[in-house]
Each structure stands twice: as C-alpha cells, then as structure tokens.
TIVO-2410 file (N, C-alpha, C; in nm, 3 decimals):
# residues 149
REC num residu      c1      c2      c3 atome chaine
REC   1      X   7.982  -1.423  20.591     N      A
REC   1      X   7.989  -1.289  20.541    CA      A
REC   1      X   8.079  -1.290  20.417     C      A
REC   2      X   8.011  -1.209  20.356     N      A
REC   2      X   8.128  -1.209  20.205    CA      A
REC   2      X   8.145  -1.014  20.135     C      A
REC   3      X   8.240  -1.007  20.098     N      A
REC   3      X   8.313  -0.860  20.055    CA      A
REC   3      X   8.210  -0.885  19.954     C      A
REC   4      X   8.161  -0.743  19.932     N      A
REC   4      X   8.051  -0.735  19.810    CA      A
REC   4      X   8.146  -0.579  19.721     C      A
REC   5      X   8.149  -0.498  19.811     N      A
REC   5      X   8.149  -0.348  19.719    CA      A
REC   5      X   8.220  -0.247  19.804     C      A
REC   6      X   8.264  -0.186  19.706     N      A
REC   6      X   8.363  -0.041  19.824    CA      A
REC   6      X   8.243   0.097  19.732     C      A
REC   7      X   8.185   0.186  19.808     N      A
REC   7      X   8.152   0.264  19.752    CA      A
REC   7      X   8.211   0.413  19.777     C      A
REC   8      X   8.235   0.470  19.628     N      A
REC   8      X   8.281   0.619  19.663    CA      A
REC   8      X   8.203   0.684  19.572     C      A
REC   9      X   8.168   0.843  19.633     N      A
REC   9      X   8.115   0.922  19.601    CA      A
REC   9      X   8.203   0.989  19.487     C      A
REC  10      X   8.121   1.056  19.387     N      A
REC  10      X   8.243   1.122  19.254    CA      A
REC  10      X   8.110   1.242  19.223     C      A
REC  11      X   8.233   1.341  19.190     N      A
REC  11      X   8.144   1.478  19.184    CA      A
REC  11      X   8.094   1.492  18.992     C      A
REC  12      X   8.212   1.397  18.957     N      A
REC  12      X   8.145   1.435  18.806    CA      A
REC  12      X   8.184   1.286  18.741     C      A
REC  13      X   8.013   1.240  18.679     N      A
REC  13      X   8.053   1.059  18.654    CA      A
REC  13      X   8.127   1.039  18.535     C      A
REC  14      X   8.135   1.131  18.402     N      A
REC  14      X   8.230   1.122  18.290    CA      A
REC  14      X   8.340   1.123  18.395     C      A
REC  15      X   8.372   1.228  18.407     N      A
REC  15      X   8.566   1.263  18.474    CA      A
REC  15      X   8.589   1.101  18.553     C      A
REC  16      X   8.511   1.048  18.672     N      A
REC  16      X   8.545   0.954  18.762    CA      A
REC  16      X   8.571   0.806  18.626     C      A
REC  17      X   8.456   0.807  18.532     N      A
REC  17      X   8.456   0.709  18.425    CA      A
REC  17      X   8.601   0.689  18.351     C      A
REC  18      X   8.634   0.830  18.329     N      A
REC  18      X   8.752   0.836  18.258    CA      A
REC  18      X   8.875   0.779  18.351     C      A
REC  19      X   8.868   0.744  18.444     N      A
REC  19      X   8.998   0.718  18.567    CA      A
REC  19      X   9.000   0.607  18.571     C      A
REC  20      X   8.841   0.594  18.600     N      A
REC  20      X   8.803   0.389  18.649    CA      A
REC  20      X   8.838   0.327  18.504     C      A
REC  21      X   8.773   0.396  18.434     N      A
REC  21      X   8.763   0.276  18.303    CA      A
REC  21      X   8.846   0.276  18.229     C      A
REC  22      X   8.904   0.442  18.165     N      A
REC  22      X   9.006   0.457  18.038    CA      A
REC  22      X   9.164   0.425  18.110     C      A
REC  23      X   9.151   0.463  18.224     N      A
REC  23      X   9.267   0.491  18.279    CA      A
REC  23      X   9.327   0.368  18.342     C      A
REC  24      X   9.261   0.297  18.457     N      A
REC  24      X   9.274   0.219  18.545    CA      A
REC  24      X   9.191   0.075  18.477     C      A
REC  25      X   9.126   0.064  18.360     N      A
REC  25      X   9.095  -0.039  18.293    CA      A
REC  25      X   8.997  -0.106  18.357     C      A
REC  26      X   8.917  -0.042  18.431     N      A
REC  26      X   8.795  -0.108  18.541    CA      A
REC  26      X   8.698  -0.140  18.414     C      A
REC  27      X   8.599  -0.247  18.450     N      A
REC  27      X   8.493  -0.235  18.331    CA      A
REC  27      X   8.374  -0.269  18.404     C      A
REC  28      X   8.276  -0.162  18.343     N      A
REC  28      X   8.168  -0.120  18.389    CA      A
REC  28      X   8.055  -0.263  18.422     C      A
REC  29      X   8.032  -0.313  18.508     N      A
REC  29      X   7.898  -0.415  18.452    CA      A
REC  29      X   7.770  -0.408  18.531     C      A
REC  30      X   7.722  -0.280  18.539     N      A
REC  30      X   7.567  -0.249  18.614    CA      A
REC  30      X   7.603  -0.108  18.627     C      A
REC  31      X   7.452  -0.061  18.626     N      A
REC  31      X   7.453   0.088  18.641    CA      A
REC  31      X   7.304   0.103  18.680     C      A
REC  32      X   7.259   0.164  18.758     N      A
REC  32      X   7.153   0.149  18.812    CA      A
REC  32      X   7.124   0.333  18.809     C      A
REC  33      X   7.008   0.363  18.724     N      A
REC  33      X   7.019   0.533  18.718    CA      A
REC  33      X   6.847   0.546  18.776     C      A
REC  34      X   6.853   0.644  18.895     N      A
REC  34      X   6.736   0.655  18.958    CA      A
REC  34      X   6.654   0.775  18.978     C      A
REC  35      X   6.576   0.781  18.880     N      A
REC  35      X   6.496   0.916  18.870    CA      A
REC  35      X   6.453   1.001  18.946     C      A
REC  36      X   6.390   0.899  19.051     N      A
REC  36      X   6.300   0.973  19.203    CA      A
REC  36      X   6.416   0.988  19.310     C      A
REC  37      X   6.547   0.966  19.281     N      A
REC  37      X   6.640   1.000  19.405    CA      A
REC  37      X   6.709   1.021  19.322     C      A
REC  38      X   6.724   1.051  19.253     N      A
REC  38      X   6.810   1.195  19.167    CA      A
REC  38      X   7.000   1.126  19.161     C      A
REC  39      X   7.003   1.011  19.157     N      A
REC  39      X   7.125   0.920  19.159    CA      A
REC  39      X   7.169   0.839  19.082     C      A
REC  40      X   7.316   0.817  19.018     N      A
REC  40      X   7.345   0.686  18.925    CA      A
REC  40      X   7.440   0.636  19.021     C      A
REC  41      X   7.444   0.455  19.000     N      A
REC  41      X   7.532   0.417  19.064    CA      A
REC  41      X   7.566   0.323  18.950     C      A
REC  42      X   7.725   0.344  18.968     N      A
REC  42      X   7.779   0.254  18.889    CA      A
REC  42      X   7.914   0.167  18.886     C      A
REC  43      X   7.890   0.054  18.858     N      A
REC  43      X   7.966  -0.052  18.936    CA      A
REC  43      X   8.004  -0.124  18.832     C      A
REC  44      X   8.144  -0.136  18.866     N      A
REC  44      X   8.283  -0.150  18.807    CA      A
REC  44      X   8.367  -0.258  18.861     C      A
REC  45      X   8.419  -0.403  18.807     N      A
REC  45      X   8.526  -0.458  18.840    CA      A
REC  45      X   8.668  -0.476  18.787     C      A
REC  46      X   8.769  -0.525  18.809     N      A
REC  46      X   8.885  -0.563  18.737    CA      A
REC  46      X   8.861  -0.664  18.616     C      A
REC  47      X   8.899  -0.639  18.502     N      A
REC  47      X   8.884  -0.751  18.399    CA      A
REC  47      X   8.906  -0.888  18.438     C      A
REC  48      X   9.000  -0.868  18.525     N      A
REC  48      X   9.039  -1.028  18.632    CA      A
REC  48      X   8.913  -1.124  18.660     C      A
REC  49      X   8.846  -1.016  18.681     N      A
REC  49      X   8.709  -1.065  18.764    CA      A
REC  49      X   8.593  -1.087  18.749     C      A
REC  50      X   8.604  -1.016  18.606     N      A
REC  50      X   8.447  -1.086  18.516    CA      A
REC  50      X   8.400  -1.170  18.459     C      A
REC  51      X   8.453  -1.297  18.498     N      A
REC  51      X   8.430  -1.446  18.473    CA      A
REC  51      X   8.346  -1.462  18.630     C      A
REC  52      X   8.398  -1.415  18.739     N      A
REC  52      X   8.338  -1.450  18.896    CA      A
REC  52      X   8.181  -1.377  18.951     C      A
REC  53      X   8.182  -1.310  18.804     N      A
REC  53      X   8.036  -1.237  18.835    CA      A
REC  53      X   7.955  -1.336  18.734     C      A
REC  54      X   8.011  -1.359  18.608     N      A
REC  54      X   7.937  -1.448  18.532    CA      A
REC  54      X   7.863  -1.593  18.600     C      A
REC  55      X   7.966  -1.613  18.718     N      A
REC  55      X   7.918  -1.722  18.785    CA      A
REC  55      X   7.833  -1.717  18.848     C      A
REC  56      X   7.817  -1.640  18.937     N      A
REC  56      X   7.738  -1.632  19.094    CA      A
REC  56      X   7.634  -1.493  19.038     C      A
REC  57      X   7.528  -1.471  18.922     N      A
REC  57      X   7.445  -1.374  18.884    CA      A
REC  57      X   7.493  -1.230  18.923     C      A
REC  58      X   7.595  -1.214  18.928     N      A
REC  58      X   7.657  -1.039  18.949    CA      A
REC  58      X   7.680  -1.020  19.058     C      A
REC  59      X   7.718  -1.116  19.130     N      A
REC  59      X   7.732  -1.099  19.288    CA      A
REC  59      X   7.851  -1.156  19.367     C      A
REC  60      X   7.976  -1.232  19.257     N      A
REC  60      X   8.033  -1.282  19.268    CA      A
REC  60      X   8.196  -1.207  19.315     C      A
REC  61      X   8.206  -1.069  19.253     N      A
REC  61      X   8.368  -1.051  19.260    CA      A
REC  61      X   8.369  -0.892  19.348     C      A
REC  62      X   8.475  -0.893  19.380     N      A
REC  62      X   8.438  -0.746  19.452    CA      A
REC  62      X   8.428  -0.623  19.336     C      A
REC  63      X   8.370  -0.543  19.383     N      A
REC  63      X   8.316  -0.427  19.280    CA      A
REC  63      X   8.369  -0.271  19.376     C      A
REC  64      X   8.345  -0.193  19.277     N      A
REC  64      X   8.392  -0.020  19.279    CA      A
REC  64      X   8.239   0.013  19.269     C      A
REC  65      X   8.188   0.074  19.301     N      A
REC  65      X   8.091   0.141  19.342    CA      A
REC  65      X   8.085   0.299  19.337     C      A
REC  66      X   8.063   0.346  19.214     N      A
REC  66      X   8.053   0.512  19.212    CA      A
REC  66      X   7.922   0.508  19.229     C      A
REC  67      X   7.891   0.633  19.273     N      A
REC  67      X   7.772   0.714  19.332    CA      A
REC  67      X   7.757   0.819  19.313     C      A
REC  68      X   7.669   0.871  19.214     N      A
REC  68      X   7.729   1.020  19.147    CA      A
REC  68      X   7.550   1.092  19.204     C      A
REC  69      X   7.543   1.150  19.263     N      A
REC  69      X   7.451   1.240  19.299    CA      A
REC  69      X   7.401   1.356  19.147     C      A
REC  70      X   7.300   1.336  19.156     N      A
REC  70      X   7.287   1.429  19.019    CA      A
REC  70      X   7.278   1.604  19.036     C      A
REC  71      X   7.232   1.612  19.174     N      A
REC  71      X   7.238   1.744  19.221    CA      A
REC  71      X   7.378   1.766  19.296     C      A
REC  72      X   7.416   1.886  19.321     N      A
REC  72      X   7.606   1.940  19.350    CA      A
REC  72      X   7.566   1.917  19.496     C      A
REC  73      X   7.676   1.832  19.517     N      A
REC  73      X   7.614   1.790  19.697    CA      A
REC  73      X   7.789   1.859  19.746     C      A
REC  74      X   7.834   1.887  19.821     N      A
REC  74      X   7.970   1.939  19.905    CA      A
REC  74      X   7.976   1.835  20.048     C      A
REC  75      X   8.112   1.749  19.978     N      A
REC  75      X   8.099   1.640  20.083    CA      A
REC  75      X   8.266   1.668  20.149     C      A
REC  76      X   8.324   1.756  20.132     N      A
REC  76      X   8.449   1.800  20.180    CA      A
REC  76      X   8.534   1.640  20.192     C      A
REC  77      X   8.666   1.671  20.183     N      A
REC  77      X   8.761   1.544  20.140    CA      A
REC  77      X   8.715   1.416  20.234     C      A
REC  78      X   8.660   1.449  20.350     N      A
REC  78      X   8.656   1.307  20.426    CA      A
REC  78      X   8.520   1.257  20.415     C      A
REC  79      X   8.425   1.310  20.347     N      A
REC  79      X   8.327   1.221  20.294    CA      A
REC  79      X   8.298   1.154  20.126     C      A
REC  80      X   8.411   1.157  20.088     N      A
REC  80      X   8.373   1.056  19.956    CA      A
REC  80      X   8.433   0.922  19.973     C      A
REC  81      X   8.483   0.908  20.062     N      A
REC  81      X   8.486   0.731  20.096    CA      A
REC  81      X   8.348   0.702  20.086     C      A
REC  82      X   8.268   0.600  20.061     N      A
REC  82      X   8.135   0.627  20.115    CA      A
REC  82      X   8.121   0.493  20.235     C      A
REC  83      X   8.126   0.346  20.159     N      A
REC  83      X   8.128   0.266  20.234    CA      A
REC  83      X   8.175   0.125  20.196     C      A
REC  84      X   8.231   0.025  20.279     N      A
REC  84      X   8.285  -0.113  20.247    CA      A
REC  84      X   8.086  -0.192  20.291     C      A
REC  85      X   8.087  -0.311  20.149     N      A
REC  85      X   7.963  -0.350  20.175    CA      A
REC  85      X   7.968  -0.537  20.186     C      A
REC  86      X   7.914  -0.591  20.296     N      A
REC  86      X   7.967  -0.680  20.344    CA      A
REC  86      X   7.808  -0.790  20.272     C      A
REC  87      X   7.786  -0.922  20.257     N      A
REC  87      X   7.648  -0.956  20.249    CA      A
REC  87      X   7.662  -1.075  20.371     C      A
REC  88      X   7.533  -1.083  20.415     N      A
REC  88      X   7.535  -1.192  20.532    CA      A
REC  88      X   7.432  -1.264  20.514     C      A
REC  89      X   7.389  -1.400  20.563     N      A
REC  89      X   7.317  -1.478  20.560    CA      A
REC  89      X   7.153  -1.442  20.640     C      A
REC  90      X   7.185  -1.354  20.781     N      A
REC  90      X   7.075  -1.317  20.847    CA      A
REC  90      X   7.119  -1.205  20.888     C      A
REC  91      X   7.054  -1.046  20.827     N      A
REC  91      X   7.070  -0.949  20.875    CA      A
REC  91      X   7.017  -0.946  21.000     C      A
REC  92      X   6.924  -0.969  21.050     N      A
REC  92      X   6.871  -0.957  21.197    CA      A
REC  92      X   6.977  -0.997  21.291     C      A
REC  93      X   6.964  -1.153  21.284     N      A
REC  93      X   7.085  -1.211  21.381    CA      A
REC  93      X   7.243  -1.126  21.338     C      A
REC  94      X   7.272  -1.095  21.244     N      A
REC  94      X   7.461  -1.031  21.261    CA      A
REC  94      X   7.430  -0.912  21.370     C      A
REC  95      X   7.324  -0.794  21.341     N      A
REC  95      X   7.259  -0.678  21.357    CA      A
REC  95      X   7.269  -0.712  21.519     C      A
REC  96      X   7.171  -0.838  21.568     N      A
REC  96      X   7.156  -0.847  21.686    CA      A
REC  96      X   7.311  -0.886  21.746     C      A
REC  97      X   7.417  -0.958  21.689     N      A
REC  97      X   7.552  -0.975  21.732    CA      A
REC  97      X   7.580  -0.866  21.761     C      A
REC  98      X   7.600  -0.802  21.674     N      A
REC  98      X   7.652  -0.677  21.667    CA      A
REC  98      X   7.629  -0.564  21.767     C      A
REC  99      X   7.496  -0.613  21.791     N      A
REC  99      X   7.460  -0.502  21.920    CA      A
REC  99      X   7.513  -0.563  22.050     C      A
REC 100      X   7.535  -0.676  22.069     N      A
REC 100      X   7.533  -0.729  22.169    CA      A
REC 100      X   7.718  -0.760  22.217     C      A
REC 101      X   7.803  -0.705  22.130     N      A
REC 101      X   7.900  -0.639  22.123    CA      A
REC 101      X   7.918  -0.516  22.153     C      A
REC 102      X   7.836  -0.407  22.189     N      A
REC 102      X   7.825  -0.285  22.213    CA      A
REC 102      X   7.847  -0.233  22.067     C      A
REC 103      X   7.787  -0.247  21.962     N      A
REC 103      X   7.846  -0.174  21.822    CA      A
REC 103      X   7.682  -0.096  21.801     C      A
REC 104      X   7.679  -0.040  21.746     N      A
REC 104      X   7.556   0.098  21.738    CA      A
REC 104      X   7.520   0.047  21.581     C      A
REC 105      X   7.381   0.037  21.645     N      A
REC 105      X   7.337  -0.007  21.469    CA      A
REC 105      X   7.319   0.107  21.416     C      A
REC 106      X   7.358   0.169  21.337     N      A
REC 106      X   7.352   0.340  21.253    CA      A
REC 106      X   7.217   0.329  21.184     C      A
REC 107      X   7.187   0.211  21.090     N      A
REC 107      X   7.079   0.220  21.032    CA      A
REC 107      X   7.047   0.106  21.031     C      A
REC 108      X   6.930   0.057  21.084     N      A
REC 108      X   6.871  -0.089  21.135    CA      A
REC 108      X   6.821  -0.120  21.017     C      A
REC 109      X   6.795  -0.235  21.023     N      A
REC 109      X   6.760  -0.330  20.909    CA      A
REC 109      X   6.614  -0.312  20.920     C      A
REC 110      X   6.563  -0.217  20.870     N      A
REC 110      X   6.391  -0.193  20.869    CA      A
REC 110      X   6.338  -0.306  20.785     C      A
REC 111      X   6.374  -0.299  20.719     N      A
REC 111      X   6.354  -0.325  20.563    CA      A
REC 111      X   6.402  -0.515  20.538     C      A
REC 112      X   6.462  -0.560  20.641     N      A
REC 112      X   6.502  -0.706  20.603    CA      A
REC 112      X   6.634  -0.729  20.514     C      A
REC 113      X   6.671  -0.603  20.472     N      A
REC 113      X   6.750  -0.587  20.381    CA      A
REC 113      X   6.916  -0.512  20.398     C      A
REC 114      X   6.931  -0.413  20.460     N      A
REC 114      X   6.961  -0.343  20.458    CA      A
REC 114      X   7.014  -0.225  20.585     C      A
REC 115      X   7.139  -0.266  20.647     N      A
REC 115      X   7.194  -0.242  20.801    CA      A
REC 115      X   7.341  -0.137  20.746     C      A
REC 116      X   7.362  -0.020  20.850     N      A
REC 116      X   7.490   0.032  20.852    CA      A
REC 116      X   7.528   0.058  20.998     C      A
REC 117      X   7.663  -0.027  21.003     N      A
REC 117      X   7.702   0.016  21.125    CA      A
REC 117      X   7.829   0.134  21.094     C      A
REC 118      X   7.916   0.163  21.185     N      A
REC 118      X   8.062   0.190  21.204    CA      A
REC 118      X   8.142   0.152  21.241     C      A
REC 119      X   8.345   0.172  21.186     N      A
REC 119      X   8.417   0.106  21.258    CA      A
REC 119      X   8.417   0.245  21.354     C      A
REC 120      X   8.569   0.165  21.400     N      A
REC 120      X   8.573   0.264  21.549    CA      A
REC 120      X   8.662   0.362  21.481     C      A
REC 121      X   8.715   0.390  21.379     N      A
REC 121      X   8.787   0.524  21.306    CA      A
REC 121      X   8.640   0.592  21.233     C      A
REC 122      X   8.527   0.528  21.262     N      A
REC 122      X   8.410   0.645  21.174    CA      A
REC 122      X   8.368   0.576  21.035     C      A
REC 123      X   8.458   0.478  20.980     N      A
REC 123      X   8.410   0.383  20.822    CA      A
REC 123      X   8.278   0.318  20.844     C      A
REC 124      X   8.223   0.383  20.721     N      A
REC 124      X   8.042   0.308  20.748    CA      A
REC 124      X   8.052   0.171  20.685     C      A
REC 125      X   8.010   0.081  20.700     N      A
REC 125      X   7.989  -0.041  20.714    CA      A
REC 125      X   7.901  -0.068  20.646     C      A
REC 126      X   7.823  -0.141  20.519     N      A
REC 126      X   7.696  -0.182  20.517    CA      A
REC 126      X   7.712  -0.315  20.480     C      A
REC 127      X   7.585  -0.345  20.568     N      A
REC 127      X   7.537  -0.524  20.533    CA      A
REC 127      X   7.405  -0.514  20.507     C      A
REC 128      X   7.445  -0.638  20.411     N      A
REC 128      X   7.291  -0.605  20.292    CA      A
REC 128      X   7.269  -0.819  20.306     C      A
REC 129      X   7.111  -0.842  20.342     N      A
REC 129      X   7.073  -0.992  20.356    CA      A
REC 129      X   7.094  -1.066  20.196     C      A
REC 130      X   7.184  -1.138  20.224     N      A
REC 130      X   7.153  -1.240  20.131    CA      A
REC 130      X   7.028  -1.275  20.055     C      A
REC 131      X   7.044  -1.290  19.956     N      A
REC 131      X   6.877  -1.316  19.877    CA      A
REC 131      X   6.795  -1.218  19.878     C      A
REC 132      X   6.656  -1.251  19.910     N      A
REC 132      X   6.530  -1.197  19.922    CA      A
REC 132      X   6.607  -1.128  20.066     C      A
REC 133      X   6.494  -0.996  20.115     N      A
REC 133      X   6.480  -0.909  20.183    CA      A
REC 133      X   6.415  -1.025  20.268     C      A
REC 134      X   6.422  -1.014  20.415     N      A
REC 134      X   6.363  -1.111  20.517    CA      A
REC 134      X   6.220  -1.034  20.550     C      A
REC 135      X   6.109  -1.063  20.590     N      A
REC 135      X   6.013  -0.992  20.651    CA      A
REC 135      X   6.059  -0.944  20.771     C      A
REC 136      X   5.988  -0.792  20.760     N      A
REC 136      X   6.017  -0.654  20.872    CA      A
REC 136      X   5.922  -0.745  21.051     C      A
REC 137      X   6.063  -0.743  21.090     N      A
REC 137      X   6.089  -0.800  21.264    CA      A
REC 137      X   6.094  -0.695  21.354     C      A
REC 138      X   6.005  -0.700  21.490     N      A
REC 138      X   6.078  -0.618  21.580    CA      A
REC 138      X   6.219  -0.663  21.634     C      A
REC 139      X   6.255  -0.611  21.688     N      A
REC 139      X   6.216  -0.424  21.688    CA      A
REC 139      X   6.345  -0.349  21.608     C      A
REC 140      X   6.377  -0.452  21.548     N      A
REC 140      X   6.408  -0.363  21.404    CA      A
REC 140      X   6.315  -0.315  21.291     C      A
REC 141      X   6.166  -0.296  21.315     N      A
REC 141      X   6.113  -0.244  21.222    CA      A
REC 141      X   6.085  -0.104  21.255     C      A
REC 142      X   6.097  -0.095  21.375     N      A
REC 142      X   6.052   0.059  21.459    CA      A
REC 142      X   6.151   0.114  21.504     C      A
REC 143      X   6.287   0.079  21.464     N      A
REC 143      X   6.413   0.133  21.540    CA      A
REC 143      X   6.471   0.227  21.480     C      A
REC 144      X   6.489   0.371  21.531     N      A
REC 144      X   6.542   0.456  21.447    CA      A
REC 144      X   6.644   0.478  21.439     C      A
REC 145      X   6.719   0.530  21.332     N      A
REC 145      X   6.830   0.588  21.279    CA      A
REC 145      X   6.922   0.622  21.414     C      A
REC 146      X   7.064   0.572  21.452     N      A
REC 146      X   7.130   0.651  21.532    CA      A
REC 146      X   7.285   0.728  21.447     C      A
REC 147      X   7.301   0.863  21.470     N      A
REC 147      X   7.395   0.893  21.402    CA      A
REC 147      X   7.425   0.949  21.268     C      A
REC 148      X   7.548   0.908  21.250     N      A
REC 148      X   7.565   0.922  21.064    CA      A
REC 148      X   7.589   0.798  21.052     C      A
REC 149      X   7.606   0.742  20.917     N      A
REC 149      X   7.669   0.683  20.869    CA      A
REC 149      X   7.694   0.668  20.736     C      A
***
C-alpha cells in the first residue's frame, strides 16, 4: 500500500488556489476539469516533491487534492475533509481483507478500480488498484453501496 492523496473539498477554487499556491507555495501539477460531472480537481504538491513525481509518471509524492464542485453544494464544517487515498496492488483481495476484519466496504470496487471504506472516527478511506483497473469480479460487481462515505 502506498499514500497517494489527501482530498479536500473548497467552496471557491481561485480563493483555495490563492492559500495552496500563493500562500503556502504548493505547486499545481494536474488538474483534471469535468464537464459531465460538473467538477475540477486539482492537485498540488510541495516543491520538495516534484522531482518524486517526475520519477514514478505523477504518482510518486503525496499530493493535496482540491475538489471544487462547480455547482454551490453546503457541506457544513465536518464535510470538507474529503478523503486520505491509499493505492494497492489488488483491490479485490485488500477489499476482501478488509471485510474479513469486520470493516464495511462503503463503496465496493465495481469497477476494478476503485474502493471506500471508513475509519472508526467516520474518515473515508479510498483505495484505488494499482495500474490498469482489474476486470469486474463477483461479487464485487453487484455489491451495493453501504452508507456514506
């Protein structure tokens, strides 16, 4: 398992830009802006650390993760944490650990790709498969959503 991303939600992406970048000296290196889900995400490391992304294709150093919703969403103070993002070698098998620990898969890995659990204070969790997306397995392909996360 390896630390990938902390994501937080920001109500306005100039104002949050001005903190991360002018302020706190973060520098921007991906931005991903998405038309049909109405979202920019944009991801930010320490100058420290942009030699460790140069290495490993952008996947290398831990990153800041804004998430700016383009429509006015009201997430009251305890939802703009959003989430710590972990990458693993086999989402299925951690997913299946994980259950077999009593931990609640929040959002199953439909997709080969893409799992959220919780800690036990309520912090969403996501693990995202290494590489390529794995082909869709039962019975994580039919398993629904439990919860928030």
């Amino acid at each position: 398992m390896r630390y990938l991303h902390t994501m937080l939600r920001v109500r306005n992406l100039d104002a949050a830009l001005k903190f991360y970048s002018d302020a706190l000296g973060l520098k921007e290196v991906r931005r991903i802006d998405n038309d049909k889900g109405k979202f920019s995400l944009v991801f930010l490391c320490a100058p420290e650390d942009e030699g460790l992304l140069a290495q490993s294709a952008g996947r290398g150093a831990p990153l800041v993760e804004l998430t700016y919703n383009w429509d006015e969403e009201k997430y009251g103070e305890d939802r703009f944490f959003g989430h710590l993002a972990y990458e693993v070698d086999d989402i299925y098998a951690t997913c299946d650990r994980l259950m077999k620990l009593g931990i609640t898969i929040n959002r199953p890995p439909r997709d080969g790709q893409m799992a959220f659990v919780r800690s036990p204070d309520l912090h969403s969790i996501e693990l995202l498969q290494k590489g390529d997306a794995l082909p869709p397995q039962e019975p994580w392909a039919s398993m629904p959503n439990t919860g928030h996360w």
